[in-house]
DRENDO-1510 file (C-alpha; in Angstrom, 1 decimal, always signed):
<recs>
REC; n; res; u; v; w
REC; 1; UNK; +99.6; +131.9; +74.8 .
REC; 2; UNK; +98.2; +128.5; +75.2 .
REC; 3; UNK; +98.4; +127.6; +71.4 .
REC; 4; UNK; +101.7; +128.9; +71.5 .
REC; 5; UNK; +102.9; +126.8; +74.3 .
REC; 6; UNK; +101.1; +123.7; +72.8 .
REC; 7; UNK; +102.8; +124.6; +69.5 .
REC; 8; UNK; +106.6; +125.2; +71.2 .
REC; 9; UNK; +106.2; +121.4; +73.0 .
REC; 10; UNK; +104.9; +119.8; +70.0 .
REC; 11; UNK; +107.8; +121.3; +68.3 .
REC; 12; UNK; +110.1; +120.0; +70.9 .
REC; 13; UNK; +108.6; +116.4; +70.7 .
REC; 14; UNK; +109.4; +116.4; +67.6 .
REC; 15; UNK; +112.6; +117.6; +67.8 .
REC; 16; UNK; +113.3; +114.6; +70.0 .
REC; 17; UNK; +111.8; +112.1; +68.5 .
REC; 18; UNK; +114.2; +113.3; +65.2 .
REC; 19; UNK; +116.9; +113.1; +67.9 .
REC; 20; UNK; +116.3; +109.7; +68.6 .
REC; 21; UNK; +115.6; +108.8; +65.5 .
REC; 22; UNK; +119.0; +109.6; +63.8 .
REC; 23; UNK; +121.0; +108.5; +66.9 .
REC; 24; UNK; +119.4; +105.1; +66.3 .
REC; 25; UNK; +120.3; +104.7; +62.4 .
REC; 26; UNK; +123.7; +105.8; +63.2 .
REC; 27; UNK; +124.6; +102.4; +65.6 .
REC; 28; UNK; +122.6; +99.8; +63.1 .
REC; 29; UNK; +124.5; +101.4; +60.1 .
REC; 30; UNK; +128.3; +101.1; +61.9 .
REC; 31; UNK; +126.9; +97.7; +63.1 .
REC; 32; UNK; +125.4; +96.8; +59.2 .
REC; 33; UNK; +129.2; +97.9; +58.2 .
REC; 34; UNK; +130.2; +95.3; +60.9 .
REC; 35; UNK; +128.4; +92.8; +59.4 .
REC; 36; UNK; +125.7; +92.2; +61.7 .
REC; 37; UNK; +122.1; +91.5; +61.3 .
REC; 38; UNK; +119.9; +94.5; +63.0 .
REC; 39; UNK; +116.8; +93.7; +61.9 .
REC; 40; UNK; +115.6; +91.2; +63.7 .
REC; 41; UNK; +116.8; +92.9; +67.2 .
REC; 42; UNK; +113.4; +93.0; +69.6 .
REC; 43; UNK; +113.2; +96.5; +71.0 .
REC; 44; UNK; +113.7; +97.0; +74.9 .
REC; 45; UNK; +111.4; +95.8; +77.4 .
REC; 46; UNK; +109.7; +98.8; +79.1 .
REC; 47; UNK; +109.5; +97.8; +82.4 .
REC; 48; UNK; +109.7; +101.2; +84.3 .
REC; 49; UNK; +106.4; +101.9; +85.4 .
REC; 50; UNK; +106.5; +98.4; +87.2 .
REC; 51; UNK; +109.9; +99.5; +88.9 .
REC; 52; UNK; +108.0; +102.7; +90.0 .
REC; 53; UNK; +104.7; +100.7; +91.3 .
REC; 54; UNK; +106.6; +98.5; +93.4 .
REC; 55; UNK; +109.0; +101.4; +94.5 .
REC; 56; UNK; +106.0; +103.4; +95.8 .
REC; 57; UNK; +104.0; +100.2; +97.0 .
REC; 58; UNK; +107.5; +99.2; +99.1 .
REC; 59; UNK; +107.4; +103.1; +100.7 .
REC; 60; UNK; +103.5; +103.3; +101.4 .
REC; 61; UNK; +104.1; +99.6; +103.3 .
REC; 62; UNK; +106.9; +101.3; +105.0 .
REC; 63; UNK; +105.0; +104.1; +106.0 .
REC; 64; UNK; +102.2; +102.5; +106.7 .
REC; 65; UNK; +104.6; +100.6; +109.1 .
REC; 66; UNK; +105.8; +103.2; +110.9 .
REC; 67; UNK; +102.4; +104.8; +112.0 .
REC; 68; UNK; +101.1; +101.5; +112.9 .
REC; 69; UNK; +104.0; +101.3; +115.4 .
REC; 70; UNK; +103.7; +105.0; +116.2 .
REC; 71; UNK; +100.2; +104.7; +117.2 .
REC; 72; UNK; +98.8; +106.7; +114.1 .
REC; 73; UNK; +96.8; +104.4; +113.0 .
REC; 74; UNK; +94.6; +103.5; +115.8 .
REC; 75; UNK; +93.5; +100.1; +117.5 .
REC; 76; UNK; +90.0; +99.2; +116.5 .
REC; 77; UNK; +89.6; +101.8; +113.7 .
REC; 78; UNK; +88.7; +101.6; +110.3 .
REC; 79; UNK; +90.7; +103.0; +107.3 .
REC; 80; UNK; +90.0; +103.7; +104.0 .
REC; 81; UNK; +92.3; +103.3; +101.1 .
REC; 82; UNK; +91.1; +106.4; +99.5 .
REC; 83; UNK; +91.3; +108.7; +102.4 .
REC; 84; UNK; +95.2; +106.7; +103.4 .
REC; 85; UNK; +96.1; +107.8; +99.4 .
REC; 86; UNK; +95.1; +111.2; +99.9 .
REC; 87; UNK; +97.3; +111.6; +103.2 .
REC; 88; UNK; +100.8; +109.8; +101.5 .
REC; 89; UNK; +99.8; +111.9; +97.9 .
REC; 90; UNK; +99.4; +108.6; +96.1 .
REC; 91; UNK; +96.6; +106.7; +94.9 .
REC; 92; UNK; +94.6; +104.7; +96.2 .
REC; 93; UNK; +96.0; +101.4; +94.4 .
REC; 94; UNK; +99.4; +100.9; +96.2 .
REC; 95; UNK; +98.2; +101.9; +99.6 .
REC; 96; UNK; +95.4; +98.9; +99.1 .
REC; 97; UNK; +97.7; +96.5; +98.0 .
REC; 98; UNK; +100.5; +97.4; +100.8 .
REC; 99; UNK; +97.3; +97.4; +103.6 .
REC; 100; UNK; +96.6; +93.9; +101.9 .
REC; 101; UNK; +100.2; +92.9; +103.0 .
REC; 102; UNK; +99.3; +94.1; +106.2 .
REC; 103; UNK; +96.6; +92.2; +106.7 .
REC; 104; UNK; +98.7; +88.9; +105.5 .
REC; 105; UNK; +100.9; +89.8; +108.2 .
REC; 106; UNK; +97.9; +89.9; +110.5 .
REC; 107; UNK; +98.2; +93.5; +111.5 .
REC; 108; UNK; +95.2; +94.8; +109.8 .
REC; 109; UNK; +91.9; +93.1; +109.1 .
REC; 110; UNK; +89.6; +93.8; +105.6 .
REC; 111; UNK; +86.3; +95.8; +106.3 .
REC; 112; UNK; +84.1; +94.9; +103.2 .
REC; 113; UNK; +83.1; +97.9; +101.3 .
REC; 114; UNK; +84.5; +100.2; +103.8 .
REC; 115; UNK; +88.4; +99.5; +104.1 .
REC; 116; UNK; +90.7; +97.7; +106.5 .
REC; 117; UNK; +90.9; +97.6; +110.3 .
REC; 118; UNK; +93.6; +97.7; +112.4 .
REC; 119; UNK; +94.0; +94.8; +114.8 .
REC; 120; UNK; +92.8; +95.2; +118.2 .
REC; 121; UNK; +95.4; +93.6; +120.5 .
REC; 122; UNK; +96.0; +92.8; +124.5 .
REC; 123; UNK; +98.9; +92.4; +126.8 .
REC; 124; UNK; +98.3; +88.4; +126.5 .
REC; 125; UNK; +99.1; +88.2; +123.0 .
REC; 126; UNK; +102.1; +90.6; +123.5 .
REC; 127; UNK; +103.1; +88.0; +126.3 .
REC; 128; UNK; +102.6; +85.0; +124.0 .
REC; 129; UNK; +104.8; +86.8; +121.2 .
REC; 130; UNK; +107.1; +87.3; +123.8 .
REC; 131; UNK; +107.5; +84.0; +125.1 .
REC; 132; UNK; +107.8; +82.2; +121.3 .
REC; 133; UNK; +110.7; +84.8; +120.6 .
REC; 134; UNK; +112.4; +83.9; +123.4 .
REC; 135; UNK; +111.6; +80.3; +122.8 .
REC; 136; UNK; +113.5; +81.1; +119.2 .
REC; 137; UNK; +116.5; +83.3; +120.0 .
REC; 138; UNK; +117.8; +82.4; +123.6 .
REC; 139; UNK; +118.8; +79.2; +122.6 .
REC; 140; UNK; +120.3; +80.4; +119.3 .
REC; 141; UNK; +122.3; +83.6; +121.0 .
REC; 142; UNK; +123.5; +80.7; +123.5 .
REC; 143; UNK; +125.3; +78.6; +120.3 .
REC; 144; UNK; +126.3; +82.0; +119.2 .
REC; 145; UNK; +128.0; +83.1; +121.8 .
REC; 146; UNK; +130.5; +80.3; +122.6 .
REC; 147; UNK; +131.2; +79.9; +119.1 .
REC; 148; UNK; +130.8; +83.5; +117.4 .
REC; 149; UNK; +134.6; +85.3; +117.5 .
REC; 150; UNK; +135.0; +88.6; +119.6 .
REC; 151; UNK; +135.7; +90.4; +116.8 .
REC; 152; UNK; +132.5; +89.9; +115.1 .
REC; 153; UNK; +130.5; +90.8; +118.1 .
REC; 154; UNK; +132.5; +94.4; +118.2 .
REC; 155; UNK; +131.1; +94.6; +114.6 .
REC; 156; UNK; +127.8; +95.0; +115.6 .
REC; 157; UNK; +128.4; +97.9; +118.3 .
REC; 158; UNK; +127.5; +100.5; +116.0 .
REC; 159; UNK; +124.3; +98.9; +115.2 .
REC; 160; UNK; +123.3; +98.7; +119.3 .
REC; 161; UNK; +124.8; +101.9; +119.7 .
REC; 162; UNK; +122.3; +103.4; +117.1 .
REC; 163; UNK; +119.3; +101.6; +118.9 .
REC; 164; UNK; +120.7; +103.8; +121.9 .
REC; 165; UNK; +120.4; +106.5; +119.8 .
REC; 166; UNK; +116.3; +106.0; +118.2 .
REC; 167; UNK; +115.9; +105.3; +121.5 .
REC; 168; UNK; +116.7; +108.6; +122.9 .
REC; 169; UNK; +114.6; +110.1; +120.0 .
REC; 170; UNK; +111.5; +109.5; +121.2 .
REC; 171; UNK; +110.4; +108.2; +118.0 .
REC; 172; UNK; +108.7; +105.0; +118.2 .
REC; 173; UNK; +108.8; +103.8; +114.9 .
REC; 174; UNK; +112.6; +104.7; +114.2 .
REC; 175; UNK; +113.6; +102.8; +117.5 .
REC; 176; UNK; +111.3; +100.0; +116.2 .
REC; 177; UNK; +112.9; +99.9; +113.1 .
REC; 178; UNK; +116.5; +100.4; +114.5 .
REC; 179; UNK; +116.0; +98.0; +117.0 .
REC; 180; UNK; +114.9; +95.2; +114.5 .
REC; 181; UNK; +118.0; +95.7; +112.8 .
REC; 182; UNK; +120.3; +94.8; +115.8 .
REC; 183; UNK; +118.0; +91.6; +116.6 .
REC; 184; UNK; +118.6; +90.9; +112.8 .
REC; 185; UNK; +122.0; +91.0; +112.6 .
REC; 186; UNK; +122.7; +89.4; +115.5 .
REC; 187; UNK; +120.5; +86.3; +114.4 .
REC; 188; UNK; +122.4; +86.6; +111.0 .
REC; 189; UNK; +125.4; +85.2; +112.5 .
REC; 190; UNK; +123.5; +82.1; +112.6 .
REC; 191; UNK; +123.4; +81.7; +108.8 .
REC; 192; UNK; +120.2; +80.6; +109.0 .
REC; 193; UNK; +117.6; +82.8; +107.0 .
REC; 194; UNK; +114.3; +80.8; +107.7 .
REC; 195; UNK; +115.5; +81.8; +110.9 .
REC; 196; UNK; +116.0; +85.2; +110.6 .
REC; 197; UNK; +112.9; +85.5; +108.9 .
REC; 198; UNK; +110.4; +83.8; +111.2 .
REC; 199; UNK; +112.6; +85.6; +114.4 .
REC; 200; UNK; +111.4; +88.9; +112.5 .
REC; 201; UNK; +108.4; +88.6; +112.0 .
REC; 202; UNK; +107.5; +87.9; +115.5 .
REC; 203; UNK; +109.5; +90.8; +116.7 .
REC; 204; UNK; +107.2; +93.1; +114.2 .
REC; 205; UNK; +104.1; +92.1; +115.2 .
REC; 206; UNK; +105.1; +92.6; +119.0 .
REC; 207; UNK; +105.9; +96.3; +118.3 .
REC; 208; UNK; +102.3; +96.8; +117.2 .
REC; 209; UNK; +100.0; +99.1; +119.3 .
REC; 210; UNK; +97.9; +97.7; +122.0 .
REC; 211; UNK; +93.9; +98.5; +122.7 .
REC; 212; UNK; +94.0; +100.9; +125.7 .
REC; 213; UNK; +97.9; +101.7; +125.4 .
REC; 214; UNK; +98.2; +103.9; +122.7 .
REC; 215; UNK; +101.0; +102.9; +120.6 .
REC; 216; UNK; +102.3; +100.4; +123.7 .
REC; 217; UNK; +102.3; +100.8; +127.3 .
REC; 218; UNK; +106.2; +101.1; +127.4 .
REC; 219; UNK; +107.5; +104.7; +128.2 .
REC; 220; UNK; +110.4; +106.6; +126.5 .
REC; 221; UNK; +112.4; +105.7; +129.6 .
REC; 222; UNK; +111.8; +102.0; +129.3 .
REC; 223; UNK; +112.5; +102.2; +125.4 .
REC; 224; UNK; +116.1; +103.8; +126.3 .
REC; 225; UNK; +116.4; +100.6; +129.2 .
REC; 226; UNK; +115.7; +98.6; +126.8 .
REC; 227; UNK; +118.6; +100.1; +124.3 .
REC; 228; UNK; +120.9; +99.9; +126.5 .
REC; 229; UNK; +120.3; +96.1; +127.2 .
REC; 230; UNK; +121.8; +95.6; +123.3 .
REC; 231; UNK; +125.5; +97.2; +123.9 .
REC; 232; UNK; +124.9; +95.2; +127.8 .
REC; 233; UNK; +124.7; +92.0; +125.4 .
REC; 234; UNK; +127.2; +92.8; +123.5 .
REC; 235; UNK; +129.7; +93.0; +126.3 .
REC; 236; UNK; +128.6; +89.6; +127.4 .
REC; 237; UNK; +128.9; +88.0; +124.1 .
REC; 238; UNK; +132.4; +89.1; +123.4 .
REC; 239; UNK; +133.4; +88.3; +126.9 .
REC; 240; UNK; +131.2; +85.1; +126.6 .
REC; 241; UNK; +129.8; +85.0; +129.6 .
REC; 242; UNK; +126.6; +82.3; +128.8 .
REC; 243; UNK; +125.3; +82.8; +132.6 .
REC; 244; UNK; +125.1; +86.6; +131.7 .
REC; 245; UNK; +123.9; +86.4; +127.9 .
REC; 246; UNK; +120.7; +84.3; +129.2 .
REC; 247; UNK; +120.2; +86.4; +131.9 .
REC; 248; UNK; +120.2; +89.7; +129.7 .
REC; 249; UNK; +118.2; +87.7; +126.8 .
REC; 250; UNK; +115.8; +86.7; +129.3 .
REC; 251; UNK; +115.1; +90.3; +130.8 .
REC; 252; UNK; +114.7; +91.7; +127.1 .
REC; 253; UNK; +112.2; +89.4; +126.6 .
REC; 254; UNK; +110.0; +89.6; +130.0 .
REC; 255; UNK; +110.3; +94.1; +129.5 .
REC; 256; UNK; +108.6; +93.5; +126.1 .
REC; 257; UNK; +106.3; +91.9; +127.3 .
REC; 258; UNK; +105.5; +93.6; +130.4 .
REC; 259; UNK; +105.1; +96.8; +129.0 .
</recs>
């Protein structure tokens, strides 16, 4: 049977490859009819496999994301890359180079010889993230609000809406994510990308769990508070009222950090 099978899929290779290989002569004869020069054509970049790397690199980072925030992966303790790629199904290569992004980012720290640690964190440095983030985006949803239209504030209720929603969920790391997205769209409005940029990154490393807290010291009802602060903002900024937008801005800021 196993001869058999070999012989049936070598047969079927070939049958392909003879495929191929009379579907090609066809277009270089119509085009050699056309006048055209053919043999000199470079064949087709196979890029592919790079597509694929970076495809499952970009979803072991994303997942490696989401149990960081959901408490997962542990304050304090050490990973392995081989042990990670056995728990996603992948090898061991993307999840080293995604937990070598991780540790760019400052969330993880290399272990010679033994893998990468996750950062052990306080509520000081939680405060501190707080306070810069505020520092970047009270000021910026201030210009925005007495210049942004109504209109374009109602655009984003869907996206506070949905926070509301991850919120509810209980899930951590889908109201992290969710969450993020209302912050960045918001700051979008601003048109300034190094902004946007910088403004996220703070906000990702404040969702990351805290030594002693378990993935943060923040209940589920504090996460659905918190929610409901976004479409609160968003009333404010379509009705521009500044005194309300900073005291709302302000709040969101001081719960994060508090816990």
């Amino acid at each position: 049977m196993k001869q058999g099978a070999q012989g049936s899929a070598g047969t079927g290779i070939s049958q392909v490859r003879a495929e191929a290989a009379g579907q090609a002569r066809v277009p270089r004869q119509a085009a050699a009819a056309r006048g055209e020069h053919t043999h000199s054509e470079p064949p087709a970049p196979r890029v592919r496999p790079v597509v694929q790397r970076a495809s499952v690199r970009g979803q072991i980072l994303d997942a490696l994301r989401a149990a960081l925030v959901a408490g997962d992966l542990r304050p304090g303790e050490v990973y392995s890359a081989p042990v990670l790629g056995e728990r996603f199904g992948v090898s061991a290569t993307p999840v080293r180079e995604a937990m070598q992004q991780l540790a760019l980012e400052g969330a993880v720290e290399v272990v010679p010889n033994r893998g990468f640690r996750v950062v052990e964190r306080g509520t000081r440095e939680l405060a501190e993230l707080a306070e810069v983030r505020a520092l970047i985006e009270v000021p910026v949803m201030l210009r925005l609000a007495r210049t942004v239209p109504a209109e374009r504030w109602a655009e984003l209720r869907p996206l506070a809406e949905a926070t509301v929603r991850a919120a509810s969920s209980g899930c951590r790391a889908t109201y992290a994510e969710s969450d993020r997205g209302f912050h960045r769209a918001v700051l979008s409005l601003s048109g300034n990308r190094q902004l946007v940029r910088i403004a996220e990154d703070l906000h990702r490393r404040a969702q990351w769990p805290l030594v002693g807290g378990g993935p943060g010291l923040r209940g589920h009802a504090d996460l659905i508070a918190d929610a409901h602060e976004h479409t609160a903002l968003l009333d404010a900024l379509i009705a521009r009222d500044l005194d309300v937008v900073r005291a709302l801005v302000g709040e969101h800021f001081t719960g994060a950090a508090g816990g």
